[in-house]
C-alpha positions as CSV (number, residue, x, y, z in Angstrom):
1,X,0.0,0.0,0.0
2,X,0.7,3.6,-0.4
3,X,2.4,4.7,2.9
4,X,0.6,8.5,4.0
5,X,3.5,10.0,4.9
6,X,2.9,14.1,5.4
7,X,6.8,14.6,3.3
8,X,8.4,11.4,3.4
9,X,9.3,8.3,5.6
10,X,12.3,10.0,7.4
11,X,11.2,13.1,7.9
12,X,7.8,12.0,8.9
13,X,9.9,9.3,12.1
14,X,12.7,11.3,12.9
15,X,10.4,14.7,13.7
16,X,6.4,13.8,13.9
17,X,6.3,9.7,14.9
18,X,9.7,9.3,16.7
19,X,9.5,11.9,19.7
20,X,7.2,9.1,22.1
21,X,9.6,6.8,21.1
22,X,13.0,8.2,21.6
23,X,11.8,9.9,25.0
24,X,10.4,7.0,26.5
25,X,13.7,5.1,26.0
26,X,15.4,7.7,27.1
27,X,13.6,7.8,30.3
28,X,14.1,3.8,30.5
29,X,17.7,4.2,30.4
30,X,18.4,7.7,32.4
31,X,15.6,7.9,34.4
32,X,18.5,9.1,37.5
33,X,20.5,11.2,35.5
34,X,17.5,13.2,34.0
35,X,16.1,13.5,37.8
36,X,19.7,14.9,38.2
37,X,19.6,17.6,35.5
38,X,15.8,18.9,37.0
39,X,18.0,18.8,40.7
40,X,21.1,20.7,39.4
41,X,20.1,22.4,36.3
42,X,16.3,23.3,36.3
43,X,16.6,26.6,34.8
44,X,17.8,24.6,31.5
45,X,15.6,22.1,31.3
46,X,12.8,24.7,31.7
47,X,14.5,26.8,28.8
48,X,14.9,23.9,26.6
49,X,11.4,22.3,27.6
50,X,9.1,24.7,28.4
51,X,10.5,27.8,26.2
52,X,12.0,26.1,23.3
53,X,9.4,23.6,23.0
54,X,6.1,24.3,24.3
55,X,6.3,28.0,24.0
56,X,7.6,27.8,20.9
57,X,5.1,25.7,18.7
58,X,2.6,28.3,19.7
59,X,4.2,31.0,17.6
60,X,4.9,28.6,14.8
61,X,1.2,28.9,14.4
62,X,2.3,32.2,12.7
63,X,3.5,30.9,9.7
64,X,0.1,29.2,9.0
65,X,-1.8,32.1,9.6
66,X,-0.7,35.9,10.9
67,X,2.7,35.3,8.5
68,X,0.8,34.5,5.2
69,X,0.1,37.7,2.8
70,X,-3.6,38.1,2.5
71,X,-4.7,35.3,5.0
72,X,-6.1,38.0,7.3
73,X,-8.4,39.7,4.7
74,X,-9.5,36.6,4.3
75,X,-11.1,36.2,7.4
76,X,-10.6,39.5,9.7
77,X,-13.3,38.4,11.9
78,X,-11.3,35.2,12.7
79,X,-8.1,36.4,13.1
80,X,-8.5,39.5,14.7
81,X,-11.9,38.8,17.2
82,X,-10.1,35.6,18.2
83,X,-7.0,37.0,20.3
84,X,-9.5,40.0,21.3
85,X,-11.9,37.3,22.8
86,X,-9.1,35.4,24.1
87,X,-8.2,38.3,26.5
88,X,-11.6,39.6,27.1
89,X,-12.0,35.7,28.1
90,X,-9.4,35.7,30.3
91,X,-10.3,38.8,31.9
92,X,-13.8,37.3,32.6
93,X,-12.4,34.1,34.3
94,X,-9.6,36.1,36.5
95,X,-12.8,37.9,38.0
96,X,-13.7,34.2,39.3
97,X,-10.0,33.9,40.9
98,X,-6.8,33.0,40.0
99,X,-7.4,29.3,40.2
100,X,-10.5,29.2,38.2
101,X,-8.4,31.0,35.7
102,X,-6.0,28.7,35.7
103,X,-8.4,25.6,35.7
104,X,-10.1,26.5,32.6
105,X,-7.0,27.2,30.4
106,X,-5.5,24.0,32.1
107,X,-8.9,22.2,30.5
108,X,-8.9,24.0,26.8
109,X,-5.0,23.1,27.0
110,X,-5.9,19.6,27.1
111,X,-8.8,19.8,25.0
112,X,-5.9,21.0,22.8
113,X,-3.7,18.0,23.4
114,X,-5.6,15.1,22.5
115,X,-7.2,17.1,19.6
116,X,-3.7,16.8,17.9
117,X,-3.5,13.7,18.0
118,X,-6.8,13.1,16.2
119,X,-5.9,15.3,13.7
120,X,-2.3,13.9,13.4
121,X,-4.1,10.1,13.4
122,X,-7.0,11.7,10.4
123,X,-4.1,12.7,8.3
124,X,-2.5,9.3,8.3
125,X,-5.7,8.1,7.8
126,X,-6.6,10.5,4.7
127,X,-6.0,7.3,1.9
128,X,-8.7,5.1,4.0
129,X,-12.4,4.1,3.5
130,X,-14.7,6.0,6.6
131,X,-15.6,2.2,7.9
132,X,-15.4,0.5,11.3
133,X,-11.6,0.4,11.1
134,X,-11.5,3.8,11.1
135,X,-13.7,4.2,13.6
136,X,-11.6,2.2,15.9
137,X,-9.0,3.9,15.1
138,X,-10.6,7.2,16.3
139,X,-11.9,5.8,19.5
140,X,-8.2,4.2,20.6
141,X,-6.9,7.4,20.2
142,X,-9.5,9.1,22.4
143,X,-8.7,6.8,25.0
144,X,-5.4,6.7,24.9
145,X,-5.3,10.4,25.3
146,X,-8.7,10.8,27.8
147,X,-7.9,7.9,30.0
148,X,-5.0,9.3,31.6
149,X,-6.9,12.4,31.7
150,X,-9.5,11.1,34.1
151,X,-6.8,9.0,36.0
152,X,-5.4,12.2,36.7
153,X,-8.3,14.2,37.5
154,X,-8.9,11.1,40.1
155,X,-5.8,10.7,41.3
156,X,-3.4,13.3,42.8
157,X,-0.3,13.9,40.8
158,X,3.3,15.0,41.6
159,X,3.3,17.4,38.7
160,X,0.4,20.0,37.1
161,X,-0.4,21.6,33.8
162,X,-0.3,25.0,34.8
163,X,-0.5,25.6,38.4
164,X,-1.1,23.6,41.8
165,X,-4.2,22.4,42.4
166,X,-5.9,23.1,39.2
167,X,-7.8,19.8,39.2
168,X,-8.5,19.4,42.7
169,X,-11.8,20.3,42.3
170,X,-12.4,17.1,40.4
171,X,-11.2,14.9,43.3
172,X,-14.4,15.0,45.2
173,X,-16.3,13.0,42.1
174,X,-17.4,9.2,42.7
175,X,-14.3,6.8,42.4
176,X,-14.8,5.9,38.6
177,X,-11.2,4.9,38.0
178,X,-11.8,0.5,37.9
179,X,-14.2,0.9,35.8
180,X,-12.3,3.5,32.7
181,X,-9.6,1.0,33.3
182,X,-11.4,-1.2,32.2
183,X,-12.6,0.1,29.2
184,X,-9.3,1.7,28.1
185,X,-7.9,-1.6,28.2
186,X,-10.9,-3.1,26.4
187,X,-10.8,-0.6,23.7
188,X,-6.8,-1.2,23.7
189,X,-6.8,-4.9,23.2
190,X,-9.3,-4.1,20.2
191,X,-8.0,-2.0,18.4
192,X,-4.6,-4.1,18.7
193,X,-6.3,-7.0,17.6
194,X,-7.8,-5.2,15.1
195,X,-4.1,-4.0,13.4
196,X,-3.4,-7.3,13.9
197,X,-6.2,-9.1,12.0
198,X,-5.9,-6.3,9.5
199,X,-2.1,-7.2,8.8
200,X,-2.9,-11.2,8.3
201,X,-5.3,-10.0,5.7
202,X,-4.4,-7.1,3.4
203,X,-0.9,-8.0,3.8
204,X,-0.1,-4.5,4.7
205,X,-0.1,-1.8,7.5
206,X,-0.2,1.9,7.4
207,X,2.9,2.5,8.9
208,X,2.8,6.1,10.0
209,X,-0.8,5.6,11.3
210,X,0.3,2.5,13.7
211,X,2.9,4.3,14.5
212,X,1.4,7.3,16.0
213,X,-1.6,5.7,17.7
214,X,1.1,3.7,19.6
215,X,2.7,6.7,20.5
216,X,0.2,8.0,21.6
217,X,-1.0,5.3,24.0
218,X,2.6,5.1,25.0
219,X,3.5,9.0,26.2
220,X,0.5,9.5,27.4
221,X,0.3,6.4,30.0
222,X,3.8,6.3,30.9
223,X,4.0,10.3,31.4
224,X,1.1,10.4,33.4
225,X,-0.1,7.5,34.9
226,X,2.5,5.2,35.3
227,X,5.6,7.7,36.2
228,X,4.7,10.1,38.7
229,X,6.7,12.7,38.1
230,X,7.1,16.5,37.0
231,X,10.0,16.4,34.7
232,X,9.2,13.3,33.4
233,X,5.5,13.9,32.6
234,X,7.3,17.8,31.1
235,X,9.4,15.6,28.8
236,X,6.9,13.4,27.5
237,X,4.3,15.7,27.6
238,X,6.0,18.5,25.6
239,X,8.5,17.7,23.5
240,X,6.1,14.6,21.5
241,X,3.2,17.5,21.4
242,X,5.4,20.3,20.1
243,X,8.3,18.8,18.1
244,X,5.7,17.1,15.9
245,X,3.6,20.5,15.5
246,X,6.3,22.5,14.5
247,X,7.2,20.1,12.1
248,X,4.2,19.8,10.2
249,X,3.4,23.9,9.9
250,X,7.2,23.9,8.2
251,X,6.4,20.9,6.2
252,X,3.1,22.1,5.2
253,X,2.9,25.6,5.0
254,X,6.5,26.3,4.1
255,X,8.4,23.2,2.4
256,X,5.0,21.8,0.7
257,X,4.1,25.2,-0.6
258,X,4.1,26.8,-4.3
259,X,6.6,29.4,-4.6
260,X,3.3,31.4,-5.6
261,X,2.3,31.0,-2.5
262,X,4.6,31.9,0.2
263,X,5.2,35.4,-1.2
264,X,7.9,37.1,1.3
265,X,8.6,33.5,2.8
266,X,10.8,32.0,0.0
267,X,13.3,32.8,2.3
268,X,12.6,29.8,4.8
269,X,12.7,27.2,2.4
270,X,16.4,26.4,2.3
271,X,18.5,25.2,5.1
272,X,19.4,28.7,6.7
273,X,16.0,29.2,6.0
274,X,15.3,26.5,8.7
275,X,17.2,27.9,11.0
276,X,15.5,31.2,10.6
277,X,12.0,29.6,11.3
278,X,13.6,28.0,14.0
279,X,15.1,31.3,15.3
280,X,12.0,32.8,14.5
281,X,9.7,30.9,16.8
282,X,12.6,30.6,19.4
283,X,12.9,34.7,20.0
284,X,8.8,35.1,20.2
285,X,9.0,32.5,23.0
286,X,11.9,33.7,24.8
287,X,10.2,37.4,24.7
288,X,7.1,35.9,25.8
289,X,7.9,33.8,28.8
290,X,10.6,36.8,29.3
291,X,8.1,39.0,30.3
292,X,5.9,36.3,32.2
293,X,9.1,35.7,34.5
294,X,9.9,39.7,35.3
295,X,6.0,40.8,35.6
296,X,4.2,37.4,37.2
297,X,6.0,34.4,37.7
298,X,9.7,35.6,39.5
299,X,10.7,31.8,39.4
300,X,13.8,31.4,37.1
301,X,15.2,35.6,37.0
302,X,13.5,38.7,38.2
303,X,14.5,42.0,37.4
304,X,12.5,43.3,40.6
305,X,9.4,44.6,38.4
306,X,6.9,46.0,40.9
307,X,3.3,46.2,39.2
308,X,0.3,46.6,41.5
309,X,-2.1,43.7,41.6
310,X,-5.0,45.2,40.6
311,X,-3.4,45.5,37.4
312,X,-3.0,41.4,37.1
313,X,-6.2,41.0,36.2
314,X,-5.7,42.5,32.6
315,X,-1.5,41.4,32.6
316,X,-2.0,37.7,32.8
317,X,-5.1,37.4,30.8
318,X,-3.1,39.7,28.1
319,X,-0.2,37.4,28.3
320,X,-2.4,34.4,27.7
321,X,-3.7,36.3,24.7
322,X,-1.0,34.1,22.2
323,X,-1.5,30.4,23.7
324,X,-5.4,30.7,24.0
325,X,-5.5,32.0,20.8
326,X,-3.2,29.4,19.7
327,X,-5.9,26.7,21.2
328,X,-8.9,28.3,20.0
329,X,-7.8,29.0,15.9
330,X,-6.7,25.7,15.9
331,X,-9.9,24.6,16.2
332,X,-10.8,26.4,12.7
333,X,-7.1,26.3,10.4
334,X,-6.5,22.9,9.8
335,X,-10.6,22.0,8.2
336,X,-10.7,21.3,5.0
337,X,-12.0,24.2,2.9
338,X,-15.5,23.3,1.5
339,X,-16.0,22.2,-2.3
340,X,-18.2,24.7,-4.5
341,X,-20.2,22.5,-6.4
């Protein structure tokens, strides 16, 4: 069978599929030398990790979007009432405290999350018939990604998406965890007897599509449920969301594009040019998480910035403005544009 790679087997591994992989034995064999790294050097693996990663792949959204000659006049009411609702959003929830704020971003986030992996699994999935396998497909991806989702809302957890106690609230529900197990096992052993059965009879196997659903399962159990930990769950949790993002806005809105079509981005298209979209997305996330370490956080470096705090209440939800709007238009760039008939 034609294999649906997005460019081509080795670029697809090394920078969309691989990331689960290659973290997951990494953590195998270094488990106590990357807990060593978050004891002795946590300001780098926060750079690396949380700036250069999943900072980062928010602002690559720019090259699909803000970046691309006459994709705002397109739609101005999408691209400039989305960031103006994500703040006036913001502002709205921050009236409701900080940790309702922070609980409802954390939920969108993940919302976020397991919608990539959908999307990444659909594309894989593009040659296929809409049948039953497909369905199961869909449904195994779900769970891989909502399962530990649940488990976690359940269960307290050395490690958070945002801020302590952001899912605390959730704690109080009935105990539902034997039973999801359960049914995320259920729906596990299915769908691998499903591949399975599918490989005996067609001969075949989508490659990239196996691939990622197994990566999926595999990051997401092992960085949340199984290891309990915060720079584990980080490196899992990041690095095979992001890398695999910012690889496929370069391979599909820069390397995949006409020449027609990119207009003042020609320039990204060779090698330097990679390192230029790389340094690109690097300098918005530095400036970004820059300013959220001088004026909010003080964790990492503070330059002693005094701001009053009646003024947080428009600063945070203002510096959120990028990520939420990040989460919210990717709900709407990546549909397929409707046929005219």
């Amino acid at each position: 069978m034609k294999q649906p790679w997005i460019h081509n087997a080795k670029t697809d591994w090394w920078f969309i599929l691989s990331p689960p992989f290659v973290i997951l034995l990494i953590i195998f064999l270094f488990q106590k030398q990357i807990q060593g790294l978050e004891n002795h050097y946590s300001f780098y693996t926060w750079l690396f990790l949380i700036v250069f990663v999943d900072v980062a792949h928010v602002y690559s959204t720019l090259f699909k979007t803000y970046f691309v000659k006459g994709e705002i006049q397109k739609n101005k009411l999408l691209y400039l009432g989305i960031p103006a609702l994500s703040w006036v959003l913001g502002i709205v929830l921050f009236q409701f405290g900080n940790l309702t704020f922070w609980s409802v971003l954390a939920l969108i986030a993940v919302f976020h999350f397991i919608r990539q992996q959908y999307g990444f699994m659909r594309i894989y999935a593009r040659f296929e018939p809409n049948n039953l396998s497909k369905k199961i497909d869909e449904v195994a991806v779900y769970s891989a990604t909502i399962f530990p989702m649940l488990y976690w809302f359940r269960t307290p957890r050395a490690f958070t998406w945002f801020v302590n106690n952001e899912f605390d609230w959730l704690q109080n529900l009935p105990n539902y965890i034997p039973l999801i197990t359960v049914i995320y096992f259920v729906i596990l052993i299915v769908w691998l007897f499903k591949t399975v059965i599918e490989v005996f009879k067609t001969k075949n196997i989508n490659i990239p599509k196996t691939a990622l659903i197994t990566g999926t399962f595999l990051s997401w159990y092992f960085g949340i449920v199984y290891f309990n930990n915060d720079l584990l769950f980080t490196f899992l949790n990041v690095v095979s969301h992001g890398i695999p993002y910012i690889a496929l806005i370069y391979i599909r809105e820069i390397q995949q594009k006409e020449n027609s079509m990119l207009n003042g981005m020609l320039i990204f298209k060779s090698f330097s040019g990679i390192v230029l979209f790389i340094g690109v997305i690097l300098g918005f996330a530095f400036v970004e998480e820059f300013l959220w370490e001088t004026l909010v956080w003080n964790e990492h470096f503070s330059l002693n910035v005094m701001i009053s705090e009646k003024w947080f209440q428009f600063l945070v939800p203002l510096l959120v403005v990028p990520q939420l709007t990040h989460y919210l238009l990717d709900g709407f760039i990546w549909r397929k544009p409707k046929k005219v008939s």
